[in-house]
PDB file of N, CA, C and O in Angstrom:
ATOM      1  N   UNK A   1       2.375  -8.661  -2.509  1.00  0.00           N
ATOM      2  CA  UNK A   1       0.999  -8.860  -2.919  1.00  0.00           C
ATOM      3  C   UNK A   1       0.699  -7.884  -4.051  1.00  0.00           C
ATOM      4  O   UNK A   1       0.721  -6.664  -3.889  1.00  0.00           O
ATOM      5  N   UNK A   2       0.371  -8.585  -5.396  1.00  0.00           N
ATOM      6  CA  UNK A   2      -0.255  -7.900  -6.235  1.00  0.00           C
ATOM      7  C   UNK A   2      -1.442  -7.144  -6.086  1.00  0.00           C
ATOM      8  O   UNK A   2      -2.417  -7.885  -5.957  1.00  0.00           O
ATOM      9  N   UNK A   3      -1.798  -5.566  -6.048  1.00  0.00           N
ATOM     10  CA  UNK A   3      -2.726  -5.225  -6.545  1.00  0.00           C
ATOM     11  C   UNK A   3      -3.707  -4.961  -7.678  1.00  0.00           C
ATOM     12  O   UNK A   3      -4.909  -5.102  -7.906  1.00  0.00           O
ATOM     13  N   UNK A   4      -2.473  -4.452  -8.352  1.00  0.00           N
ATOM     14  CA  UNK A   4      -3.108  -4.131  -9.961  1.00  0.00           C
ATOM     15  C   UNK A   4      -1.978  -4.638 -10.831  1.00  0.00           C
ATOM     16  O   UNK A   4      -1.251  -5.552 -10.442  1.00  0.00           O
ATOM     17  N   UNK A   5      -1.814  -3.995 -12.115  1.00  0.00           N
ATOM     18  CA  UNK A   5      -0.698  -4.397 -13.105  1.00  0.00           C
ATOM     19  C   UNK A   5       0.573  -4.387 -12.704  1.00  0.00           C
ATOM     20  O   UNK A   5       1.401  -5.287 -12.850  1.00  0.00           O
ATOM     21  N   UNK A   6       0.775  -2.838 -11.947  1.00  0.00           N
ATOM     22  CA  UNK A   6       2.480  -2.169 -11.269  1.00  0.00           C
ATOM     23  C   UNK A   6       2.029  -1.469  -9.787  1.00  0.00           C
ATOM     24  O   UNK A   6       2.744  -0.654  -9.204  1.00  0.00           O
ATOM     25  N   UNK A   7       0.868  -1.880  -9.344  1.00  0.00           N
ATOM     26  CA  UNK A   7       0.944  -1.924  -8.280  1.00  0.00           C
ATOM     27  C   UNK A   7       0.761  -3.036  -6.427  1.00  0.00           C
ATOM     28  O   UNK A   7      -0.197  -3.707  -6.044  1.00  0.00           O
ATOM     29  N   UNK A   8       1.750  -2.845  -5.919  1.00  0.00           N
ATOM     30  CA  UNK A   8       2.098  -3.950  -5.203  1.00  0.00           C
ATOM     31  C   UNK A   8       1.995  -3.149  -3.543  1.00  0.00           C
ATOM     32  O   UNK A   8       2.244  -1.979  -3.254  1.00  0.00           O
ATOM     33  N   UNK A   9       1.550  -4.251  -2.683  1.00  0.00           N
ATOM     34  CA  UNK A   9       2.152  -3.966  -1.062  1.00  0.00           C
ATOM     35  C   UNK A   9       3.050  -4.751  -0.942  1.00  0.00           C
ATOM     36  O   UNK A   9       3.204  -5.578  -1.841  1.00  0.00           O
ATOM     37  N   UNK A  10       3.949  -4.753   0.220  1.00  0.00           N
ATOM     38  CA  UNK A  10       5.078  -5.174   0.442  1.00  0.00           C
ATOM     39  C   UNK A  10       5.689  -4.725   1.792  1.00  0.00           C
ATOM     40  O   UNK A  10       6.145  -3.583   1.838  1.00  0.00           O
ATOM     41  N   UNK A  11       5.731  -5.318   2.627  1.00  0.00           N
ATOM     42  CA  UNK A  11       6.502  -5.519   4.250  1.00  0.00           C
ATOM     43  C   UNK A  11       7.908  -5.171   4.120  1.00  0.00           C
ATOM     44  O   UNK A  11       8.637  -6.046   3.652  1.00  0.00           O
ATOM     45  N   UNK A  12       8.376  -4.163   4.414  1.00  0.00           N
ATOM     46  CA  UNK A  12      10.073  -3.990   4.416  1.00  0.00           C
ATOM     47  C   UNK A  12      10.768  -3.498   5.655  1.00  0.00           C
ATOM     48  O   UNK A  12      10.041  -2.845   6.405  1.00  0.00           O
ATOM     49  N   UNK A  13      12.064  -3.672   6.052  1.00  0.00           N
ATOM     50  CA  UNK A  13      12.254  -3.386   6.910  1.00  0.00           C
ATOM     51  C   UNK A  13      13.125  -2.107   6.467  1.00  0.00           C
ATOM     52  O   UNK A  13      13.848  -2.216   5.477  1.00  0.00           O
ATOM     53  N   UNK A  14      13.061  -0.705   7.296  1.00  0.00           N
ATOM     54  CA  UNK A  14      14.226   0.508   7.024  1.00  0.00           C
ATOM     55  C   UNK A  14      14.388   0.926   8.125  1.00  0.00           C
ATOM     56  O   UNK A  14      13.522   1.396   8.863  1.00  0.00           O
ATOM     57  N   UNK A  15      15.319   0.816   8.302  1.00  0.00           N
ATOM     58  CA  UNK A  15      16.436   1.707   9.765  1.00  0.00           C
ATOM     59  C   UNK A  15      16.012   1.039  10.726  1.00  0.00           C
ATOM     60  O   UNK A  15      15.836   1.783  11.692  1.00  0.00           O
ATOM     61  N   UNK A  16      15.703  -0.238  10.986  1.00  0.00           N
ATOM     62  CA  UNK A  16      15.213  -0.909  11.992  1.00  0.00           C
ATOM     63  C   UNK A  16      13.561  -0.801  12.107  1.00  0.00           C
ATOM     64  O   UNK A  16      12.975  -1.522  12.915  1.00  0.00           O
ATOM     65  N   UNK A  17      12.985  -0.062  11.437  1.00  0.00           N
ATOM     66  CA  UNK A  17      11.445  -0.295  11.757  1.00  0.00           C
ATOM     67  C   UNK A  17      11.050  -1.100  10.376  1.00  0.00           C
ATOM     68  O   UNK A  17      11.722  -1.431   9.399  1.00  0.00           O
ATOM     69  N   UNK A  18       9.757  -1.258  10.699  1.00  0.00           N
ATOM     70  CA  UNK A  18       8.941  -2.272   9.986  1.00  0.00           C
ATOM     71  C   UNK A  18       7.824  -1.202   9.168  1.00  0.00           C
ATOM     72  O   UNK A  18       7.176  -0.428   9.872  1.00  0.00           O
ATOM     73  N   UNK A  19       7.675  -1.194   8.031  1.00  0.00           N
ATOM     74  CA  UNK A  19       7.192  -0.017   6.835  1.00  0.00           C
ATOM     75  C   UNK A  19       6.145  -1.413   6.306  1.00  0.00           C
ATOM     76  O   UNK A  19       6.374  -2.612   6.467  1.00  0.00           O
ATOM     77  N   UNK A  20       5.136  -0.854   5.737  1.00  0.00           N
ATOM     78  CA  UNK A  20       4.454  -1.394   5.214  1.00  0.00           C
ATOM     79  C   UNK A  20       4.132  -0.577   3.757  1.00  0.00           C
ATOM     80  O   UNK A  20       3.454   0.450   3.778  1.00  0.00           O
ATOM     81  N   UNK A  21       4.666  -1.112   2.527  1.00  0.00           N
ATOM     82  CA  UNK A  21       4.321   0.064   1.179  1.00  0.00           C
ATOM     83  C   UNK A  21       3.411  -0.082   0.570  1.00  0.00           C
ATOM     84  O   UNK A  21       3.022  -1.212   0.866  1.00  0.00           O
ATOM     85  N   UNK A  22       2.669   0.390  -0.237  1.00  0.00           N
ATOM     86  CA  UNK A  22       1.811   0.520  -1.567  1.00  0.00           C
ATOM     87  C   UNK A  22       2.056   1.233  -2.487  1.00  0.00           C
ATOM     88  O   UNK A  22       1.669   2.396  -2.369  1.00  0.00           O
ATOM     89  N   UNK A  23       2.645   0.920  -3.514  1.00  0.00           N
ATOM     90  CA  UNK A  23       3.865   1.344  -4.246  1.00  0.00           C
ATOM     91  C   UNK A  23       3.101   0.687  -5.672  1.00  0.00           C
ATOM     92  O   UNK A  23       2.430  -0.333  -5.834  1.00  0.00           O
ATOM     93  N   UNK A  24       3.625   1.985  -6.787  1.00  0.00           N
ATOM     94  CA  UNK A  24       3.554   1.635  -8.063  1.00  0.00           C
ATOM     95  C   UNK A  24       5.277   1.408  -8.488  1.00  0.00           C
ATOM     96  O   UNK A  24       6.237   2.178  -8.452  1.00  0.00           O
ATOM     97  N   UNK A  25       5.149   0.199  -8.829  1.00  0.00           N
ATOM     98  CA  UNK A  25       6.234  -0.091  -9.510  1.00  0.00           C
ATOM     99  C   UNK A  25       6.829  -0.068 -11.198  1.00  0.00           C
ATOM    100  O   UNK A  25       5.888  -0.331 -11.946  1.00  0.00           O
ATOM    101  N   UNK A  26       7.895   0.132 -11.825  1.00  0.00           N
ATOM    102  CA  UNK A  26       8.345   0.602 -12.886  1.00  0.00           C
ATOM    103  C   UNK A  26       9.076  -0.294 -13.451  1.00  0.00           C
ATOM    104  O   UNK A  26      10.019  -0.694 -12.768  1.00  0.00           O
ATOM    105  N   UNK A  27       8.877  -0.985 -15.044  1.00  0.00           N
ATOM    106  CA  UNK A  27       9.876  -1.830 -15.730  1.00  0.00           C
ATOM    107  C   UNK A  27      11.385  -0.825 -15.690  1.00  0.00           C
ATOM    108  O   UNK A  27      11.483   0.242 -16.297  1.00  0.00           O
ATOM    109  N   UNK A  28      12.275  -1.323 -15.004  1.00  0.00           N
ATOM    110  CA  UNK A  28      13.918  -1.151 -15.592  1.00  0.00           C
ATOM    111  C   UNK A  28      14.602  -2.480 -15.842  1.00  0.00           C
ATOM    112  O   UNK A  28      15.025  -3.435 -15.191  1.00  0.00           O
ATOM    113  N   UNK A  29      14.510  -2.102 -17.029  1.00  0.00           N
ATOM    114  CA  UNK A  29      15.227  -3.499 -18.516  1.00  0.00           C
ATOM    115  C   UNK A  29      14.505  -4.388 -18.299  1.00  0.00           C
ATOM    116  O   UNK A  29      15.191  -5.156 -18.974  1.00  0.00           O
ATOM    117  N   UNK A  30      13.400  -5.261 -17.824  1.00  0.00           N
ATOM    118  CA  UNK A  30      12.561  -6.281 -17.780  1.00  0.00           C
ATOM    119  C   UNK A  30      12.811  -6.718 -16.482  1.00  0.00           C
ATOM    120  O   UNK A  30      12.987  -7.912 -16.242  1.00  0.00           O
ATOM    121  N   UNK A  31      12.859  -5.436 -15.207  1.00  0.00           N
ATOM    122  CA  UNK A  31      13.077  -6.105 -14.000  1.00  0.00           C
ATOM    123  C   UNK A  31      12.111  -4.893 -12.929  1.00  0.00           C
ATOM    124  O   UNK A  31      12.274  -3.682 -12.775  1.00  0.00           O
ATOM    125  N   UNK A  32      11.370  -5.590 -12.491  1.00  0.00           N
ATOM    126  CA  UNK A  32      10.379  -4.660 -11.495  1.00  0.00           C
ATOM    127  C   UNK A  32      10.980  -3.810 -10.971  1.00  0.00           C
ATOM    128  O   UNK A  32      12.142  -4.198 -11.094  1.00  0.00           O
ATOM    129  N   UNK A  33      11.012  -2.467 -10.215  1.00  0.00           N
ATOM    130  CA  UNK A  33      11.469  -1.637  -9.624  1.00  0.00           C
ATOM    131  C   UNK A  33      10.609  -0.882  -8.524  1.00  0.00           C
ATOM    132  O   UNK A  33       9.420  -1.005  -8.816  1.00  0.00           O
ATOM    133  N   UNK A  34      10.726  -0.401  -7.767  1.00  0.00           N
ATOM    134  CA  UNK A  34       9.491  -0.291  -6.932  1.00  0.00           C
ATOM    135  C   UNK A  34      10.222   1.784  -7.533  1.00  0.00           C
ATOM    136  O   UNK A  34      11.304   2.322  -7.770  1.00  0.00           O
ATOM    137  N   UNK A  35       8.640   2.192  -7.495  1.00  0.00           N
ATOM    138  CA  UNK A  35       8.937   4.168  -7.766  1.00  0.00           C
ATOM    139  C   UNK A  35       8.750   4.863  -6.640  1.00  0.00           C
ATOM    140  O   UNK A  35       8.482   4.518  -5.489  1.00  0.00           O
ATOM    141  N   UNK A  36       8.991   6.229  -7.318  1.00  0.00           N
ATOM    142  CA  UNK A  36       8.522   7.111  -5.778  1.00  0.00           C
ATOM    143  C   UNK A  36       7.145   7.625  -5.639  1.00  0.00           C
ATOM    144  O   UNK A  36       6.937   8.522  -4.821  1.00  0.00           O
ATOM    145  N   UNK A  37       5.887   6.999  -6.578  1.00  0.00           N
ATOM    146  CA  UNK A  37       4.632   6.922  -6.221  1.00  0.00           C
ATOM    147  C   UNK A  37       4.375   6.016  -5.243  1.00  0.00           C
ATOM    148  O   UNK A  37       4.687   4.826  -5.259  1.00  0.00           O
ATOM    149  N   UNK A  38       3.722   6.686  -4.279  1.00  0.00           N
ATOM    150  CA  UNK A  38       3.440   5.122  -2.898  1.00  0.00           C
ATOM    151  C   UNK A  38       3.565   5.966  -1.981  1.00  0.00           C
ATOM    152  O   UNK A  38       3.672   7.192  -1.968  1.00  0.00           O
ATOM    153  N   UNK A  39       3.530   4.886  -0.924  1.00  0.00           N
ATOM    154  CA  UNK A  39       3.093   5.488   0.733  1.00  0.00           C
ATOM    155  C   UNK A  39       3.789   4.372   1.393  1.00  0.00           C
ATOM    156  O   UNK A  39       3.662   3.272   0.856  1.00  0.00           O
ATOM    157  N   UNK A  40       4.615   4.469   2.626  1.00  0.00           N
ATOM    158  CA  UNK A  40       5.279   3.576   3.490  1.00  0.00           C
ATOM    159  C   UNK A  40       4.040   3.836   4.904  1.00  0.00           C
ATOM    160  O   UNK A  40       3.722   4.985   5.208  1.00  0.00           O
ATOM    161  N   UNK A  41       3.642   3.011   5.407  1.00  0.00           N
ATOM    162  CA  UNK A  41       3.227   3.051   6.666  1.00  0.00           C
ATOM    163  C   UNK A  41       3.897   2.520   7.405  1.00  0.00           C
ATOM    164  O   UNK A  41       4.810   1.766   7.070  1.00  0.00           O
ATOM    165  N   UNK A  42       3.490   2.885   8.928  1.00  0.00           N
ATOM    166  CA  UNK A  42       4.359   2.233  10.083  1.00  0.00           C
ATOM    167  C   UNK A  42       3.451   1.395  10.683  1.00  0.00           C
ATOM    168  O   UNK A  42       2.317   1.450  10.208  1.00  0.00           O
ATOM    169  N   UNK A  43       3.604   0.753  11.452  1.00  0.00           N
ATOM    170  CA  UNK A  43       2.591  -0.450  12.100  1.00  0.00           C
ATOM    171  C   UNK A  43       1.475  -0.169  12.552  1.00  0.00           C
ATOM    172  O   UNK A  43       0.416  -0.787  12.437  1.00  0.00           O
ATOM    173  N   UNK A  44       1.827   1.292  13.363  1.00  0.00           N
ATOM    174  CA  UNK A  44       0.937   1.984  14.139  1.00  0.00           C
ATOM    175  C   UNK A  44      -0.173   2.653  12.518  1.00  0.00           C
ATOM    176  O   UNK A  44      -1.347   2.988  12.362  1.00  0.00           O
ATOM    177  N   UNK A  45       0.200   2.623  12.247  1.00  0.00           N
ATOM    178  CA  UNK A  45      -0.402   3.293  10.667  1.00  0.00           C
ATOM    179  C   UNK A  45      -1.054   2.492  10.310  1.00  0.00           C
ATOM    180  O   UNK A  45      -2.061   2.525  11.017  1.00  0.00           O
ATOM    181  N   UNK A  46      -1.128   1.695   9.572  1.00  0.00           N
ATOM    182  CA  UNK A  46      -1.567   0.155   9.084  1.00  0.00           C
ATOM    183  C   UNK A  46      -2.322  -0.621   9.718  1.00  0.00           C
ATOM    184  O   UNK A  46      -2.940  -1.494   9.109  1.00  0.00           O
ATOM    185  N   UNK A  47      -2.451  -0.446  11.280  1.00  0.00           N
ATOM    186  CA  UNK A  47      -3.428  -0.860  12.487  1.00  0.00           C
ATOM    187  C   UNK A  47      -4.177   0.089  12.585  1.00  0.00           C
ATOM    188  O   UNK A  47      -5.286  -0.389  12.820  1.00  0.00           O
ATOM    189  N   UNK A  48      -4.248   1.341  12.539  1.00  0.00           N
ATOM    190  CA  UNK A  48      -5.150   2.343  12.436  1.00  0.00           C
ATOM    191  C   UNK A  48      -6.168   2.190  10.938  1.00  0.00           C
ATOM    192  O   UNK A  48      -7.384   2.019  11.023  1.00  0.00           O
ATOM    193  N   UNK A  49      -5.610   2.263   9.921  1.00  0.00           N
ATOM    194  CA  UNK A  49      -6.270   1.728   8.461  1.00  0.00           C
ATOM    195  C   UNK A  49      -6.777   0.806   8.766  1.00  0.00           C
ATOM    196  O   UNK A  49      -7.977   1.078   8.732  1.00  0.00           O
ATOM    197  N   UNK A  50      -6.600  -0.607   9.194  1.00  0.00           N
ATOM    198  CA  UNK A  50      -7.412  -1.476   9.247  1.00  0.00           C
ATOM    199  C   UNK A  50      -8.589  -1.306  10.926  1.00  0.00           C
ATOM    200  O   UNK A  50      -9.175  -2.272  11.416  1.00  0.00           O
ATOM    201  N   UNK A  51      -8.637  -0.264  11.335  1.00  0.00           N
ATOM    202  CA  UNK A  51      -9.585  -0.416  11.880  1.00  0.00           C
ATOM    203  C   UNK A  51     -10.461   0.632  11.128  1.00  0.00           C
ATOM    204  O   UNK A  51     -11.667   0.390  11.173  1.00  0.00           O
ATOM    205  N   UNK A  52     -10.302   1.110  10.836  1.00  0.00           N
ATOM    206  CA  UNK A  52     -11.105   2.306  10.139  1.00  0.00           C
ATOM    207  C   UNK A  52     -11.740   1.418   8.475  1.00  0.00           C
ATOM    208  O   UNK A  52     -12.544   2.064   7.804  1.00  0.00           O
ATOM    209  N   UNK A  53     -11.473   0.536   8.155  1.00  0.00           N
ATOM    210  CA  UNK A  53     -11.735  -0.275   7.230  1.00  0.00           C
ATOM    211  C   UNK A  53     -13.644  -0.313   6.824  1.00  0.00           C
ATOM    212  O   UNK A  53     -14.200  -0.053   5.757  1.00  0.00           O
ATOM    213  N   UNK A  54     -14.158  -0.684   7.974  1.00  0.00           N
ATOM    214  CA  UNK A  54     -15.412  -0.753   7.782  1.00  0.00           C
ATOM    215  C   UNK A  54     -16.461   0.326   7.613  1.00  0.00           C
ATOM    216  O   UNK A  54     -17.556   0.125   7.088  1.00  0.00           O
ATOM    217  N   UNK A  55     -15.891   1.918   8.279  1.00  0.00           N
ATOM    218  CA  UNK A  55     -15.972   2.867   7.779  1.00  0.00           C
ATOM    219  C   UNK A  55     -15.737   3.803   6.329  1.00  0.00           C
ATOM    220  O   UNK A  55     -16.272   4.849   5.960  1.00  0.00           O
ATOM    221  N   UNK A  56     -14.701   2.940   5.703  1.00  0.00           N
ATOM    222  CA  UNK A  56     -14.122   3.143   4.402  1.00  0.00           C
ATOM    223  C   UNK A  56     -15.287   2.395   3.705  1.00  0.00           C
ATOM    224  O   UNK A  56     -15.899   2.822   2.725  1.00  0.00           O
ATOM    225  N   UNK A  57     -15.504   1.249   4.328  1.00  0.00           N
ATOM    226  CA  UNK A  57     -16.210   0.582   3.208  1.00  0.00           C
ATOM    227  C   UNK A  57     -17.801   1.522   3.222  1.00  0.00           C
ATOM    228  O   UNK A  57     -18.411   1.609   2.156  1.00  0.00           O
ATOM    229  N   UNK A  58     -18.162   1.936   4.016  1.00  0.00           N
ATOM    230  CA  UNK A  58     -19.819   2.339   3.996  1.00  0.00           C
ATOM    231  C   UNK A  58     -19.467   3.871   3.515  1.00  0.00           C
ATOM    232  O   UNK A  58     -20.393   4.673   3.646  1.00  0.00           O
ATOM    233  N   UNK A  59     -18.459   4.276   3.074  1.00  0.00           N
ATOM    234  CA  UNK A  59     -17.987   5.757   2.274  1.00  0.00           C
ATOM    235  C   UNK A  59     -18.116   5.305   0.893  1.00  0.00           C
ATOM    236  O   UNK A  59     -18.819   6.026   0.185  1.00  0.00           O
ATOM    237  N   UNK A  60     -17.681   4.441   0.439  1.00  0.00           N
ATOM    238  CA  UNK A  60     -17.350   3.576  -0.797  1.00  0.00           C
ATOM    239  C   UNK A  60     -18.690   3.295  -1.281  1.00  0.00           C
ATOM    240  O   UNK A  60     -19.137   3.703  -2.353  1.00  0.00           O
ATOM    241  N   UNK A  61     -19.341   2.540  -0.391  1.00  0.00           N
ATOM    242  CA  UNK A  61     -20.782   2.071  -0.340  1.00  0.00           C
ATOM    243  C   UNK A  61     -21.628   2.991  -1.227  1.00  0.00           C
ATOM    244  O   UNK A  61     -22.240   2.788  -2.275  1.00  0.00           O
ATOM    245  N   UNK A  62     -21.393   4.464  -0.173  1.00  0.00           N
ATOM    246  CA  UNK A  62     -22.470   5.401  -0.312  1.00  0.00           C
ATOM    247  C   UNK A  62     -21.972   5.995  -2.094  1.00  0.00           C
ATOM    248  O   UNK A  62     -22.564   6.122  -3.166  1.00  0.00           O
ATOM    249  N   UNK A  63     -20.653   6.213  -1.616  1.00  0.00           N
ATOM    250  CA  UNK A  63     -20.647   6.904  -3.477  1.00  0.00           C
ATOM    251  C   UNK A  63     -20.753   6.078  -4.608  1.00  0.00           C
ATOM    252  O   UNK A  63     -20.890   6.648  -5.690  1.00  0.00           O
ATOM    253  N   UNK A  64     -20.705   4.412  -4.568  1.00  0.00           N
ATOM    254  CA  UNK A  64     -20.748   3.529  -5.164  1.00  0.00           C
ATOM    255  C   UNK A  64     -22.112   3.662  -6.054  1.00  0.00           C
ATOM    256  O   UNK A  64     -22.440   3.759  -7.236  1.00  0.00           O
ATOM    257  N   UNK A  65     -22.855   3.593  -4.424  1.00  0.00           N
ATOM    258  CA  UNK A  65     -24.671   3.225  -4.778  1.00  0.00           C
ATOM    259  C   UNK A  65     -25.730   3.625  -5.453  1.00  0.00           C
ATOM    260  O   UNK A  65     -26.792   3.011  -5.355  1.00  0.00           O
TER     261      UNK A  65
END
């Protein structure tokens, strides 16, 4: 899933667990590359973020407004 220009999420699997990234990615020779800017979450991670979501949003809200 595209976020921005070079930045992407993406479901991967490493060492048997399930990572969830948000990753800026890098042209090498005209071929995407994922960098070492980003964050891997774990499931338990990523279920925690999305509950905390609606709280993010009324933080956002407030400095937005």
């Amino acid at each position: 899933l595209q976020l921005s220009n070079k930045r992407y999420v993406s479901v991967r699997e490493f060492k048997g667990k399930c990572l969830i990234d948000i990753r800026e990615y890098y042209d090498a020779g005209g071929e995407l590359k994922p960098g070492k800017k980003g964050i891997s979450l774990t499931t338990d991670q990523w279920r925690r973020l999305k509950e905390a979501v609606d709280d993010i949003d009324e933080k956002i809200a407030d400095l937005d407004g």
